[in-house]
C-alpha positions as CSV (number, residue, x, y, z in Angstrom):
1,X,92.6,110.6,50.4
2,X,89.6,112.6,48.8
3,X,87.1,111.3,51.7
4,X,89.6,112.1,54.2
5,X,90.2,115.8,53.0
6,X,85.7,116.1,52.9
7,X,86.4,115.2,56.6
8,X,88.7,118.0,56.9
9,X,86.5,120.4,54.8
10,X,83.1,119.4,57.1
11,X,85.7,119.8,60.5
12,X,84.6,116.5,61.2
13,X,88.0,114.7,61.5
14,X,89.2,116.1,65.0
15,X,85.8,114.5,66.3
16,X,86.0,111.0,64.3
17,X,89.3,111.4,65.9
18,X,87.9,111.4,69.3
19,X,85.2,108.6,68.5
20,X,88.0,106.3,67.8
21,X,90.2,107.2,71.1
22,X,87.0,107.2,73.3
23,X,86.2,103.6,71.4
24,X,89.7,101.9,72.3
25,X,89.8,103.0,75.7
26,X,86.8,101.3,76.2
27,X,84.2,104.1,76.9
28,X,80.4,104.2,75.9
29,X,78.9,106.1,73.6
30,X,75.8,107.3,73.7
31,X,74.9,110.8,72.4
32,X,75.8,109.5,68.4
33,X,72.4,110.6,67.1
34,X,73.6,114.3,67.7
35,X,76.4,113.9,65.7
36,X,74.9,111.6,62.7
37,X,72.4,114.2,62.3
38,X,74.5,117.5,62.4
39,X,74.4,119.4,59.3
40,X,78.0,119.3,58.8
41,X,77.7,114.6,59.4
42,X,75.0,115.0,56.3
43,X,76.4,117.6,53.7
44,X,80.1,114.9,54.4
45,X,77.7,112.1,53.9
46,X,75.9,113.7,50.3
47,X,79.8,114.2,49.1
48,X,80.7,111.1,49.8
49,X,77.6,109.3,48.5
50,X,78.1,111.4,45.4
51,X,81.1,109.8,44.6
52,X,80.2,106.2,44.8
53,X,79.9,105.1,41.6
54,X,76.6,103.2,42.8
55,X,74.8,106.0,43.3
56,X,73.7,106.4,40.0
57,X,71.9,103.0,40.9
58,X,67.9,103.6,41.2
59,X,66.1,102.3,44.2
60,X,62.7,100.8,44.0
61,X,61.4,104.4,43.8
62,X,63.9,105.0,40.5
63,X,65.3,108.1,42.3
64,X,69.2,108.9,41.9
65,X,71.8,110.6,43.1
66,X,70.6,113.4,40.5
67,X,67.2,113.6,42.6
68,X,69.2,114.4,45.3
69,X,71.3,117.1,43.4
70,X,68.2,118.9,42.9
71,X,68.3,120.2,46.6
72,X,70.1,122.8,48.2
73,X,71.8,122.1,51.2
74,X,68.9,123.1,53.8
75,X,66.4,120.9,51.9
76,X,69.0,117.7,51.9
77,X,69.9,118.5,56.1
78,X,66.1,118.4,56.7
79,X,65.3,115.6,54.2
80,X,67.4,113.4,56.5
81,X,66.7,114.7,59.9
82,X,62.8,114.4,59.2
83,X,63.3,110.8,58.1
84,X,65.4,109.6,61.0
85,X,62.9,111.2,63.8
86,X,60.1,108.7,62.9
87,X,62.3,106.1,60.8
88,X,60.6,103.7,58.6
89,X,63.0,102.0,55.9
90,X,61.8,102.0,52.2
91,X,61.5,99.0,50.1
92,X,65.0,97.4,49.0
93,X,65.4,96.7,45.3
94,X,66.6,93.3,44.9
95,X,68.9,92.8,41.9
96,X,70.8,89.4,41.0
97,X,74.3,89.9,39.1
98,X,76.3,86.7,37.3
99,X,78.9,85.2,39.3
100,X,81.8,83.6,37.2
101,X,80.8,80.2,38.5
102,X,77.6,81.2,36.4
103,X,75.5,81.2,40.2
104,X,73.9,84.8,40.6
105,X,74.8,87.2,43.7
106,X,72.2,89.0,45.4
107,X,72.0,92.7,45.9
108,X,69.8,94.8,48.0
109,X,69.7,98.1,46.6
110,X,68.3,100.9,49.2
111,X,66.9,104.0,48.4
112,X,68.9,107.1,47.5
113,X,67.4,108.4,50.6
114,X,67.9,105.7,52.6
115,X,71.8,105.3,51.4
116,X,72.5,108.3,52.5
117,X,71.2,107.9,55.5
118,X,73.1,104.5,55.9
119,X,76.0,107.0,54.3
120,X,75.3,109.4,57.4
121,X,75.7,106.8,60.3
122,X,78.4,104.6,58.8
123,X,81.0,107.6,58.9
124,X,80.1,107.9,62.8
125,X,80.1,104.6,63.9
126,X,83.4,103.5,61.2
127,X,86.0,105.1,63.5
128,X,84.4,103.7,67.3
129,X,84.3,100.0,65.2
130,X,88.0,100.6,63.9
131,X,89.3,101.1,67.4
132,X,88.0,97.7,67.9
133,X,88.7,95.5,64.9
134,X,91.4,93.6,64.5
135,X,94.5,94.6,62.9
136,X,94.6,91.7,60.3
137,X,91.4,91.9,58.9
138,X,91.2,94.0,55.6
139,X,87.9,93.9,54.1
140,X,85.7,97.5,53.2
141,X,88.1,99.4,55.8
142,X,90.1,102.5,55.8
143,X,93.4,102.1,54.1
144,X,93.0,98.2,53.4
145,X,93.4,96.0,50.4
146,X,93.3,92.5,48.8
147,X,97.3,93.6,48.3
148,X,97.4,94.0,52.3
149,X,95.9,90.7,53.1
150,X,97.7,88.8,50.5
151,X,101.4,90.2,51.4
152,X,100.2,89.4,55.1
153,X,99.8,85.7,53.8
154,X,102.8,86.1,52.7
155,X,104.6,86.9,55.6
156,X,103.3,84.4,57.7
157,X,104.3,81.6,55.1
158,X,108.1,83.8,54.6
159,X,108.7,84.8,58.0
160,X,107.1,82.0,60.2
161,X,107.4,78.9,58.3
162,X,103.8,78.4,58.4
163,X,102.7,75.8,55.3
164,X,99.4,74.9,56.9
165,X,96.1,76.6,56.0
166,X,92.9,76.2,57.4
167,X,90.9,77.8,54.4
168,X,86.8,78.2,55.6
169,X,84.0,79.7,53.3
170,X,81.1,80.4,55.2
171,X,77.6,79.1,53.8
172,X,75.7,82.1,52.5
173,X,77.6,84.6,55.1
174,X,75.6,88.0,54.0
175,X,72.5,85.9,53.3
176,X,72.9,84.2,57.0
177,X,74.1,87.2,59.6
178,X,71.8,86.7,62.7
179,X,70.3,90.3,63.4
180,X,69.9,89.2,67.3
181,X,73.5,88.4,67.2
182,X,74.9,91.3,65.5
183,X,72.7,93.8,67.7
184,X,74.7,92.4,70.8
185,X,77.9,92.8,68.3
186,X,77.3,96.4,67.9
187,X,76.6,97.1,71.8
188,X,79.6,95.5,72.7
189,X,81.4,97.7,70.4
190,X,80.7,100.7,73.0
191,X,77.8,101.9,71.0
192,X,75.2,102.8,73.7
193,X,72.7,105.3,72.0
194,X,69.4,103.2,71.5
195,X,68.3,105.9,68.9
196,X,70.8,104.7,66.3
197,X,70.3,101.0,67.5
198,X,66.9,101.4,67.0
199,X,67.3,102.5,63.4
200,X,69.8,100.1,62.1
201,X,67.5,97.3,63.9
202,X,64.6,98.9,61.6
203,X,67.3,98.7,58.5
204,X,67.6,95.2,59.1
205,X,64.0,94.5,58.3
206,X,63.7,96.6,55.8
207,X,61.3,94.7,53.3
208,X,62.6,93.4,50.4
209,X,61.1,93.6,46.9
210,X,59.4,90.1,45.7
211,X,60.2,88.8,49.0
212,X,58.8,90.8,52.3
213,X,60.7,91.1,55.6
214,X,64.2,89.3,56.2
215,X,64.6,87.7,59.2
216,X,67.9,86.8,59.2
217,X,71.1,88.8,56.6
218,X,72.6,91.9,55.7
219,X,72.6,93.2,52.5
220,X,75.0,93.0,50.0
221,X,74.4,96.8,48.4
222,X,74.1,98.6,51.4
223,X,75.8,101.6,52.5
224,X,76.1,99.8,56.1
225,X,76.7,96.6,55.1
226,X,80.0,96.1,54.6
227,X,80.3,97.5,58.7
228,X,78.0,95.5,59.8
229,X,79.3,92.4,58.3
230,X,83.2,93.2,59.8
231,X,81.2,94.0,63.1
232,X,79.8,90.3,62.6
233,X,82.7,88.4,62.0
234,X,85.1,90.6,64.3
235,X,84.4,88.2,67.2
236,X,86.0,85.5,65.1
237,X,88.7,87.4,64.6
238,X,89.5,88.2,68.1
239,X,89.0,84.8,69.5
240,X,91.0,83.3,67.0
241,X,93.6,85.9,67.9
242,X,93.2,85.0,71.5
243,X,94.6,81.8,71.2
244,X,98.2,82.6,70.2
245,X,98.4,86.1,69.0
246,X,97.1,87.9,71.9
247,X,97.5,85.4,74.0
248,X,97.4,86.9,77.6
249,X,101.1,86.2,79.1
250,X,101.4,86.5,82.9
251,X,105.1,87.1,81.8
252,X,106.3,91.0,80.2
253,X,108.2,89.8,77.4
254,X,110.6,92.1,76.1
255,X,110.1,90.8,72.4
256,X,106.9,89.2,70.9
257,X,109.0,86.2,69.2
258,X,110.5,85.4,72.6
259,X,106.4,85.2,74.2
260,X,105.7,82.8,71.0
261,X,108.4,80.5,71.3
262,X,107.5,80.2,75.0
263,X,103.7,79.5,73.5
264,X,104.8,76.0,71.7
265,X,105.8,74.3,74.4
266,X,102.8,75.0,75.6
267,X,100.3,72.8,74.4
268,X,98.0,75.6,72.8
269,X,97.7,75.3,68.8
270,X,99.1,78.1,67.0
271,X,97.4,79.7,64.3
272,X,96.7,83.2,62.8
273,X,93.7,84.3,61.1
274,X,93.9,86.7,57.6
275,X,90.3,88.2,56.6
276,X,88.7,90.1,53.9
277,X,85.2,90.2,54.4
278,X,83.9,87.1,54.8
279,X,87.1,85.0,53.2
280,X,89.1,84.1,55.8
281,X,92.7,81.7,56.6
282,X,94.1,80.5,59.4
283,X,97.9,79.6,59.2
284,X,99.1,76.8,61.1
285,X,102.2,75.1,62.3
286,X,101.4,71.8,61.3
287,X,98.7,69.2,60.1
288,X,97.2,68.6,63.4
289,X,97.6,72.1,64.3
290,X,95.3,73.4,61.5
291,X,92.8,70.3,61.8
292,X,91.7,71.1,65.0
293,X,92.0,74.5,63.6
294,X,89.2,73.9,61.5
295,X,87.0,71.9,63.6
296,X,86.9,74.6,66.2
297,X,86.6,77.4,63.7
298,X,83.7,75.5,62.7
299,X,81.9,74.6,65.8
300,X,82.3,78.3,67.0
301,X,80.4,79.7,63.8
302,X,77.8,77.4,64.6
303,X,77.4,77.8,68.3
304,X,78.6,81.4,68.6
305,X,77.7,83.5,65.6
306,X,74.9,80.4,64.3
307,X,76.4,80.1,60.7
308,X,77.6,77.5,58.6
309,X,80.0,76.7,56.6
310,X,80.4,74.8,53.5
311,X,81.8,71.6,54.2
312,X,82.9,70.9,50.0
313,X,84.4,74.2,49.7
314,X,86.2,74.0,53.2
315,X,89.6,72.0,53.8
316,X,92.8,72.3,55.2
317,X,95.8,72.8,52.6
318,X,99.7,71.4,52.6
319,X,100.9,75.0,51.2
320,X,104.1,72.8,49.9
321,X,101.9,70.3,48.3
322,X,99.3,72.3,46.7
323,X,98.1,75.9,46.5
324,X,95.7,77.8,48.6
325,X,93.2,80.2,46.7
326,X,92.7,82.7,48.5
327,X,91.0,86.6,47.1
328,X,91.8,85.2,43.1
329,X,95.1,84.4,44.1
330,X,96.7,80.7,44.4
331,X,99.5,80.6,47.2
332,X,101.9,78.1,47.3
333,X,105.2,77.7,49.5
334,X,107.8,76.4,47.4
335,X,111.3,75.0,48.1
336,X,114.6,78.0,48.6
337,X,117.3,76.6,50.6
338,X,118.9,79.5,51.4
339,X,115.8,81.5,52.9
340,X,115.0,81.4,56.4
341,X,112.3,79.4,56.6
342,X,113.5,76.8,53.5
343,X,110.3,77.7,51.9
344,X,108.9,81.2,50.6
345,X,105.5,82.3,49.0
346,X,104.8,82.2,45.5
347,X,101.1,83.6,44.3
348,X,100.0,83.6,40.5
349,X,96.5,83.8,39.1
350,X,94.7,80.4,40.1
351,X,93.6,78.3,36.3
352,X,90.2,78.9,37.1
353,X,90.3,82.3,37.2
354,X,92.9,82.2,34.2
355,X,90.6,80.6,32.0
356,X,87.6,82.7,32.8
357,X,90.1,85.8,31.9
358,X,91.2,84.2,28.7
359,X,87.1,83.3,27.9
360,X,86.3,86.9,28.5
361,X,89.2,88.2,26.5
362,X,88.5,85.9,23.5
363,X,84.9,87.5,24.0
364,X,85.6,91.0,23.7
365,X,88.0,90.7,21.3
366,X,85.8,89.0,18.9
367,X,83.3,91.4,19.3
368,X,85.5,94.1,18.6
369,X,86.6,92.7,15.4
370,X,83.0,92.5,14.2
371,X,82.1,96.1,15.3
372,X,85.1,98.1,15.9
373,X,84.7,101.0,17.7
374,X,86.2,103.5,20.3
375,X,84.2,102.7,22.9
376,X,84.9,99.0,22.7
377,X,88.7,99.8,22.3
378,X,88.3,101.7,25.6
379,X,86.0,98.9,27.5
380,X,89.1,96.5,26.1
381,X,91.5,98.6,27.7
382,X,90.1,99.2,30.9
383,X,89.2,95.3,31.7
384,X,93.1,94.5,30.8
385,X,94.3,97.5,33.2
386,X,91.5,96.0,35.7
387,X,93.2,92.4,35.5
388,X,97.2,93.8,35.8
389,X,96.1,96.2,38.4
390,X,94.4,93.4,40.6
391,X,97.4,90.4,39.6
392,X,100.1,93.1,40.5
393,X,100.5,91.8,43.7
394,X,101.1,87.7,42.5
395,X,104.7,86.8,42.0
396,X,104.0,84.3,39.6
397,X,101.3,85.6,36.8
398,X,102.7,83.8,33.7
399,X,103.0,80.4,35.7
């Protein structure tokens, strides 16, 4: 809500507005640099940069969002319309944090400049995507949550009796984007000005420190990554969707349910796709359903969008058999006569991550008992807030 009132404050909404209803009736856009590099675009961009808690986060030049502070609003408009005539990204930092798993993730850590220059286009080119994103994908968009895409799970298991679940994790996804591809991704999205295509083609390449020029990857860090990678995988999306969801019927049906029941005598597979970033399901009707599920979802990754996925952390799942793990949360349909379906949806905190929270509780508890202090007491409180907000949505958290 804060963002959206800075919109209001810059008068920006009423033309983010327009960007999206140009966007979903199809039209190209092609004056954008205009409007990325309006005064009003950049002083909405510092605001909203200021409050990322990353910002505080040094670049390979160590500059902050303090540096940035230091300049009046005249200095920060022409800061960022000088660097974007001639654009030439600066060095990424890379940084490597500790996964659970103990693996270590990968950042990219742009500039202060550069982030709020990433900052700058992503608010113009957010709404023209979000006309054109599918409405079950809920990853780093507007008004979107883990919560949304698990109670969407949910529903599909409740409501349409569907215990099948073709669960994919993409080898590497961020780490593996094709830049050709995703160039193609973001012209097809109706954005035609070869300014800002340009620069985000220059962003792409942006060197990285220790490690010189990707060729391939988005990332994870960036300002713009986050669209990027939902630009990426939106074709999945979509195609899966084409299949049963949005199926093209020749016939007006006056109720969806009444075109999808006509669908299964058909001999199309059903299945419906639930993302957040790059985890994704696809619920099917039955085992043979979501087999061929997977193999296709496979093969078009390859083929289509050239990645990979892992074949050991890829399978199909019996949701009345076992559970699916899906954004920290196991999913399992389990027997109730009298619902509609015979089955419903129970979630709880899957034992992996159960035990990791029970290792890191043990942790910080011993470590306040050796040093007590209020700052520990607070860091104590906050993870266990952290861990209830988050498991709120699971039906199940002491099972």
């Amino acid at each position: 809500m804060i963002a959206l009132r800075y919109t209001e404050y810059y008068n920006l909404q009423h033309t983010f507005d327009l960007l999206y209803e140009w966007s979903r009736k199809g039209e190209s856009l092609e004056d954008l640099y205009e409007i990325i590099t309006s005064r009003e675009n950049i002083l909405l961009a510092y605001r909203n940069l200021k409050d990322n808690a990353g910002s505080e986060t040094p670049g390979v030049d160590g500059m902050t969002i303090q540096n940035l502070a230091k300049l009046n609003e005249d200095e920060l408009v022409s800061m960022v319309r000088n660097a974007l005539e001639d654009f030439e990204p600066q060095p990424v930092r890379r940084v490597f944090i500790p996964k659970p798993n103990g693996d270590k993730r990968p950042l990219g850590i742009p500039t202060i400049r550069d982030r709020l220059i990433q900052q700058a286009i992503r608010q113009v080119l957010e709404p023209i995507a979000e006309a054109k994103f599918y409405e079950h994908s809920y990853g780093f968009r507007p008004l979107r949550s883990t919560e949304h895409a698990i109670a969407r799970v949910n529903s599909l298991i409740n409501l349409a009796g569907l215990h099948y679940a073709v669960d994919i994790d993409i080898k590497g996804f961020f780490d593996n984007v094709n830049h050709t591809m995703l160039m193609r991704q973001i012209w097809n999205m109706g954005i035609h000005d070869r300014r800002i295509h340009a620069i985000i083609g220059k962003m792409l390449k942006a060197p990285i420190e220790g490690e010189g020029i990707p060729t391939k990857g988005v990332p994870q860090g960036g300002i713009l990554s986050p669209l990027l990678s939902n630009i990426a995988l939106n074709d999945l999306d979509q195609w899966v969707a084409g299949q049963w969801h949005h199926f093209p019927s020749q016939y007006q049906y006056s109720r969806d349910s009444d075109k999808y029941q006509a669908l299964k005598t058909t001999r199309l597979k059903e299945g419906w796709i639930v993302r957040y970033a790059d985890d994704f399901v696809i619920l099917a009707r039955n085992w043979q359903s979501a087999w061929k599920w997977y193999h296709a979802v496979k093969q078009y990754l390859k083929i289509r969008l050239k990645l990979e996925i892992s074949p050991e952390k890829s399978k199909v799942v019996n949701l009345r058999r076992r559970s699916l793990e899906f954004l920290g949360i196991a999913i399992k349909a389990i027997p109730k006569p009298s619902s509609r379906q015979g089955h419903v949806a129970a979630s709880g905190i899957k034992p992996k991550k159960r035990q990791q929270i029970k290792t890191e509780l043990r942790r910080m508890v011993k470590e306040l008992a050796k040093a007590p202090s209020g700052k520990m007491v607070a860091r104590l409180n906050a993870y266990i807030r952290g861990i209830q907000n988050y498991f709120s949505k699971a039906s199940r958290v002491n099972k």
